[in-house]
Structure formats: structure tokens, C-alpha cells
C-alpha positions as CSV (number, residue, x, y, z in Angstrom):
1,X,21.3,71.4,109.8
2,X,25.1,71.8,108.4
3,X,24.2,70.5,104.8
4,X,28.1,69.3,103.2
5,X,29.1,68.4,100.1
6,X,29.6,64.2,99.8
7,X,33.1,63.8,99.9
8,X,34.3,67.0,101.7
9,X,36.4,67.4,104.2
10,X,33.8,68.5,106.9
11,X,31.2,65.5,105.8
12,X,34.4,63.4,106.4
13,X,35.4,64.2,109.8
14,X,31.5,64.4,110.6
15,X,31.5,61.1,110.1
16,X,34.3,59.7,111.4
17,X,33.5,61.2,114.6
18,X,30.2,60.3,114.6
19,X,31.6,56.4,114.0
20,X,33.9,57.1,117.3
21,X,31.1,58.0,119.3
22,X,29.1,55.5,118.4
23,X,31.4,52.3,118.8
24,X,33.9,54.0,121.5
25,X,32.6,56.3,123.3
26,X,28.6,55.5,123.4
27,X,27.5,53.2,126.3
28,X,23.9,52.1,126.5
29,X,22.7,53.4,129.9
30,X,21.5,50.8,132.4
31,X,18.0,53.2,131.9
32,X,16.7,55.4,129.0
33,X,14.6,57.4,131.8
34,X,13.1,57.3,135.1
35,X,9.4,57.7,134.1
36,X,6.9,55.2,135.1
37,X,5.5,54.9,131.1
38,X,8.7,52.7,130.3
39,X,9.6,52.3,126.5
40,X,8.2,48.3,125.6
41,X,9.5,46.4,123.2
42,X,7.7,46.3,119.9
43,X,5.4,43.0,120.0
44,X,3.1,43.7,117.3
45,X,3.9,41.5,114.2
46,X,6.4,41.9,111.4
47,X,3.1,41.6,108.6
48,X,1.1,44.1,111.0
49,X,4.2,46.4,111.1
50,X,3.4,48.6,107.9
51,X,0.5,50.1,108.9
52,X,0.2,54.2,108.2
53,X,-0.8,54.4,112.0
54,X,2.2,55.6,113.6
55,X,4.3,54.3,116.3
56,X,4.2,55.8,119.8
57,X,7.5,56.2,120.9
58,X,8.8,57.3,124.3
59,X,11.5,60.4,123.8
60,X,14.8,59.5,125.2
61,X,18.0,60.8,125.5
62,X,21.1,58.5,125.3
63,X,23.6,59.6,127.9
64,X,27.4,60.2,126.8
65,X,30.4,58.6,128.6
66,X,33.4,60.5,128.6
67,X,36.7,58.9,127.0
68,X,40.2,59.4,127.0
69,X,40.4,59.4,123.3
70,X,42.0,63.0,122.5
71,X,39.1,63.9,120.2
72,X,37.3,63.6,123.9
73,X,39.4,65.2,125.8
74,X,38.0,69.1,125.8
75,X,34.4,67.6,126.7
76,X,35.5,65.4,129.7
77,X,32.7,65.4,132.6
78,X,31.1,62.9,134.9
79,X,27.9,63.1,132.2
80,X,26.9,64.7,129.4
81,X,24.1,65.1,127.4
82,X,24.3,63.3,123.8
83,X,23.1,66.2,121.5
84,X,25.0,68.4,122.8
85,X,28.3,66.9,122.8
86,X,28.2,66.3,118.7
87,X,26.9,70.0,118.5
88,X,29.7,70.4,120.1
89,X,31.9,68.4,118.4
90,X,30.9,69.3,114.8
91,X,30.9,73.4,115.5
92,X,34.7,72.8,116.4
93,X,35.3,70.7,113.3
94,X,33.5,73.4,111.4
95,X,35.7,75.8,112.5
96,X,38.7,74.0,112.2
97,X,38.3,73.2,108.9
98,X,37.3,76.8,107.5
99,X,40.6,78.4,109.6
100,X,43.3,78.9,107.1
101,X,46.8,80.5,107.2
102,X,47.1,84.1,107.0
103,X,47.9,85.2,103.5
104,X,49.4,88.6,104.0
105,X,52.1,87.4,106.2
106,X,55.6,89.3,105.6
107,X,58.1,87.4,103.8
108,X,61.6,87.4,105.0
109,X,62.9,90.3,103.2
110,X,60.0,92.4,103.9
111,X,60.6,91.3,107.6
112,X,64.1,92.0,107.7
113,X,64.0,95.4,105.8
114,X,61.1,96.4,109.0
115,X,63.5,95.7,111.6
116,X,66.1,98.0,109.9
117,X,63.3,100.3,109.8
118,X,62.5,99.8,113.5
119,X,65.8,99.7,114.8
120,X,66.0,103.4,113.0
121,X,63.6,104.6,115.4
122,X,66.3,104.2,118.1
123,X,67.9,107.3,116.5
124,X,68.2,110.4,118.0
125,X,69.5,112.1,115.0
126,X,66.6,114.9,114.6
127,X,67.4,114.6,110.6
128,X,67.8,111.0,109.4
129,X,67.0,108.1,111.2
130,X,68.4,104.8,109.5
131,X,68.7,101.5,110.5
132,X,70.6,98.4,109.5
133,X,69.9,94.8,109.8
134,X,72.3,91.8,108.8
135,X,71.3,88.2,107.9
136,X,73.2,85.4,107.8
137,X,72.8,82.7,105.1
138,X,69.8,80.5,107.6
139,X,67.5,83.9,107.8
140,X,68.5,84.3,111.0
141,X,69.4,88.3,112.2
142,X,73.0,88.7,113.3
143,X,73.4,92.4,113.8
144,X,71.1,94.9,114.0
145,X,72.3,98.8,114.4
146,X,71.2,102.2,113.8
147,X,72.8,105.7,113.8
148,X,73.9,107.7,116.4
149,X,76.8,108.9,118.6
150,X,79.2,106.6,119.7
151,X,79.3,104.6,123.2
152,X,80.3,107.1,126.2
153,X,80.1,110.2,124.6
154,X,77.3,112.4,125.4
155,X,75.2,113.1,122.3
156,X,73.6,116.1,124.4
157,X,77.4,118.2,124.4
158,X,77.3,116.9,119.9
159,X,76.2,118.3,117.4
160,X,72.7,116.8,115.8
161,X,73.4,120.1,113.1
162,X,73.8,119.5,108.5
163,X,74.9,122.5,108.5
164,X,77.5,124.8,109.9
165,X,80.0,128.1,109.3
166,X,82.4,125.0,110.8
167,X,82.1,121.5,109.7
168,X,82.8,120.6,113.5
169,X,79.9,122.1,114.6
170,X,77.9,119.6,112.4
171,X,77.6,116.1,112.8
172,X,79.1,114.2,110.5
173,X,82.4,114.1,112.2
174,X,81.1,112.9,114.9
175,X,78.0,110.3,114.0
176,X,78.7,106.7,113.4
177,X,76.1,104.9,110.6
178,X,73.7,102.2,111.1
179,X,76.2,100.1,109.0
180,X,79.3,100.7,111.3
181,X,76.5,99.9,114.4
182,X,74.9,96.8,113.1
183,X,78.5,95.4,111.8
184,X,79.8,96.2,115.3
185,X,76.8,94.9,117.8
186,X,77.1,91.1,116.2
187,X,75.9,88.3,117.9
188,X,78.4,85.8,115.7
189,X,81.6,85.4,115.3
190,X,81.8,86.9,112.3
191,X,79.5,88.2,109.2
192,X,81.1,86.6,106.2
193,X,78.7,85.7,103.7
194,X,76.1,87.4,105.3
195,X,73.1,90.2,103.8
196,X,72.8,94.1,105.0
197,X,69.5,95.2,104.9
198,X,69.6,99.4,105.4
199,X,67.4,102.3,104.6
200,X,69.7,104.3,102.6
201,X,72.5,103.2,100.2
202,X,75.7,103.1,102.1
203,X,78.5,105.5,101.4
204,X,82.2,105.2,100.9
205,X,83.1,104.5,104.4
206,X,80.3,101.8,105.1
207,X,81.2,100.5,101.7
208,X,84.8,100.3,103.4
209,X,83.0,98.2,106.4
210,X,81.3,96.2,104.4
211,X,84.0,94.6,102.7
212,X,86.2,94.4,105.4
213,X,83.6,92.5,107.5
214,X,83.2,90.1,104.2
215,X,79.7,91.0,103.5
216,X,78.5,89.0,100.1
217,X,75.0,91.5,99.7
218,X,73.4,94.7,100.5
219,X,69.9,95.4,100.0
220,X,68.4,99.3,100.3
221,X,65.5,101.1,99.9
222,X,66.3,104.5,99.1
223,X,69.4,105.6,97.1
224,X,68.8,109.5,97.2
225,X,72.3,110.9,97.3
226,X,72.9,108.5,94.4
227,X,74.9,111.5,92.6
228,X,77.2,113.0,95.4
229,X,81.0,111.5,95.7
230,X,80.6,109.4,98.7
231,X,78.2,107.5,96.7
232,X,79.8,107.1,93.8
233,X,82.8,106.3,95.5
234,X,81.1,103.4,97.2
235,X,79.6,101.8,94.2
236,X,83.0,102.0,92.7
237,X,84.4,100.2,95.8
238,X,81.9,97.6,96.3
239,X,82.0,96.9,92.4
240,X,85.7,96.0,92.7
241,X,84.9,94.0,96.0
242,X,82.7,91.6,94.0
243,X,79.8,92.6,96.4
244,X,76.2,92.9,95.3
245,X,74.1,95.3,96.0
246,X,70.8,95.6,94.9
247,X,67.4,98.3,95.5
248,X,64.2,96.8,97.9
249,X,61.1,96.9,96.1
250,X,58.5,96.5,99.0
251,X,55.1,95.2,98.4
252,X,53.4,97.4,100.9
253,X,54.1,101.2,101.5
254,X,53.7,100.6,105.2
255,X,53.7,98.6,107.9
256,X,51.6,98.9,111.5
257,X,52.4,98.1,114.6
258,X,49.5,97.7,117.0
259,X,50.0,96.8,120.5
260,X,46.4,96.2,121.1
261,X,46.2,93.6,118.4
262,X,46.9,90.7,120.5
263,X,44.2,91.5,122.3
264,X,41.8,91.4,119.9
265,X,43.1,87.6,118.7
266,X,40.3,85.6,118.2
267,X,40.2,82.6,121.4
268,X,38.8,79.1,121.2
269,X,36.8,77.9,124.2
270,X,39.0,79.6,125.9
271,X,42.1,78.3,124.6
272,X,45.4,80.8,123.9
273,X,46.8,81.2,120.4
């Protein structure tokens, strides 16, 4: 026996289920059984009625009629047997009421600063493989890029090299950003007012980008080149743009993705989700 607290929510539906089956969805059956030794009425007298000798009773089991009240529904059939529909019925309100949301959800900037992450692994760059992710003022992703070579030309015949005897043997004249891609592949009309999310601060020419497409924020995890030029010239350009830009403090140092999760997902009498 499921012992509840009086008052609880579990007591609660208990009973208000048990009150449904009883005055909705309980109909006496035109026979308890169909042995000979038939329950008869009680004819001994009220006064006679206390006696310690106990009564003989007959066991019986009341029959259930199905319903089409909603609570029902699941346990339809042409007959069912009493007990086992409110066992039944009260394991699934058990259960319902000790499921609770998930608690270690991601919020939205967590969320948003993984899809930059994920996008990054897009990249073929064998070096540095950053992705960017803009959201517009509704949390709602309009752009999402990473870096790489640009459309058409073959990033097999590029360079992938930081170093070089000629800078044209190296990358960088070649590469375009994840800030360039994301602003570029748009699903809107436009990105004014919207939030970058990106791996690494951006430099001077993504700071250019950004305040030409009329981005209001940029949010980044890692600012490791903080000292060189290009990053010093884009903090001095997004300063004078009015444009804020701020470092990600995640709550988690990772996050996993497992395929094989949704098969382990708990199921409910069979029922998805």
C-alpha cells in the first residue's frame, strides 16, 4: 500500500479518481459470479448483527466498464478487471506526479555559444577551428558561420600553413572568419540589433563587419591574442562604434553530444517522448 501524506498531491488525485470510478465509470454487473453458492442478502437482525462471530462473505470481483472520459482512455477494453485498473491508474499518477523538469537544461547563452562551437567543427582549418553564431533580439539564431576558404575555391590547391618564408604561402590571405561567414549566410533580412556569439574575440576586420552589419553585442570566450594589433585595433573600433562586447563565462567546461541518448529515453506504456 502507497501510504501519502493527507493533503498531497498524489492523496489528491487518488482520490479524485477513485470518486470518478466510482460514480462514472463503475456499473454494478447484472452478476457478481457464476457460482452456484450465490451471495444472500444479510437477514439476520440489526440487534443480532454485533456478534464477534464473523460474517461469511462470498469473494467477488466488481467488473469495470470502460469510458470515454480521457482519464479512461489508455485502459479502454471490452472488460476489465477492477483491481487492476486502479493499480493501474494510481502507478501512472505516481509517476506523473514524481516527474519533474530537467534542471541542468542549457540556458540560452550556453546554447547559443555550443552552436558556435559546433558549427566550428565544420572547419577544415588544421589550426583553429572557430565558429560564430548570431541572435536576433526573440532568441532566435539568424546566422550561423565558421572559418574556412571561400565558396568555389578549392581549399585543397590553399594554403592551411601560420607560417611561411612568404606570407602567400600561409593562410591568412586567403581564409575568411567565422564572423565574415555567419554575417554572410543570414536567414534575415538584415542583423541590426542582433548578438554574435564566437570562440575567439574578433579582430580588426570582423570588428569592421560587425559594425557595418549594425551588430549591437558580441559575446566570446577566449580573448588570447588580446595583445597583438589586430586586437587592439578592434577594441578601439568597436569602442567608437558604441558596440558591446563582453567575455562568456560558461557554467560547464563541456558539453556532450550523444547520439545514443535518445535511445535510452525513458517510454511510458509505450508512449513516445
Amino acid at each position: 500500500m502507497v501510504r501519502t501524506r493527507r493533503g498531497s498531491p498524489v492523496s489528491g488525485r487518488l482520490l479524485l479518481i477513485s470518486r470518478l470510478l466510482m460514480h462514472s465509470s463503475l456499473k454494478k454487473p447484472s452478476s457478481f459470479s457464476t457460482n452456484t453458492n450465490e451471495a444472500k442478502p444479510n437477514t439476520t437482525p440489526a440487534k443480532h448483527r454485533h456478534s464477534s462471530i464473523p460474517e461469511t462473505r462470498v469473494s467477488q470481483k466488481r467488473s469495470f466498464e470502460p469510458t470515454t472520459h480521457p482519464c479512461m482512455m489508455p485502459f479502454l477494453s471490452p472488460k476489465l478487471d477492477f483491481e487492476e485498473v486502479v493499480l493501474q491508474i494510481s502507478w501512472q499518477v505516481c509517476f506523473s506526479c514524481s516527474a519533474k523538469k530537467r534542471e541542468d537544461y542549457l540556458e540560452w547563452p550556453e546554447y547559443f555559444m555550443a552552436v558556435a562551437f559546433l558549427s566550428a567543427q565544420r572547419s577544415k582549418d588544421p589550426n583553429s577551428q572557430v565558429g560564430a553564431c548570431i541572435v536576433n533580439q526573440e532568441n532566435k539564431i539568424v546566422g550561423i558561420g565558421y572559418n574556412g576558404m571561400p565558396n568555389g575555391c578549392d581549399d585543397d590547391l590553399l594554403p592551411w600553413s601560420r607560417s611561411a618564408d612568404d606570407r602567400l604561402d600561409t593562410k591568412y590571405p586567403y581564409v575568411c572568419h567565422a564572423e565574415l561567414n555567419a554575417i554572410m549566410n543570414k536567414n534575415s533580412a538584415d542583423v541590426k540589433g542582433c548578438t554574435m556569439y564566437v570562440a575567439l574575440f574578433p579582430c580588426n576586420e570582423c570588428a569592421k563587419l560587425i559594425i557595418q552589419a549594425g551588430l549591437k553585442e558580441v559575446i566570446y570566450l577566449s580573448d588570447k591574442y588580446h595583445d597583438t594589433p589586430e586586437m587592439m585595433a578592434s577594441r578601439r573600433l568597436l569602442n567608437m562604434a558604441g558596440i558591446q562586447y563582453r567575455q562568456f563565462q560558461p557554467k560547464r567546461t563541456q558539453i556532450v553530444i550523444d547520439f545514443n541518448s535518445i535511445n535510452q529515453a525513458g517510454m511510458l506504456n509505450g508512449a513516445p517522448h
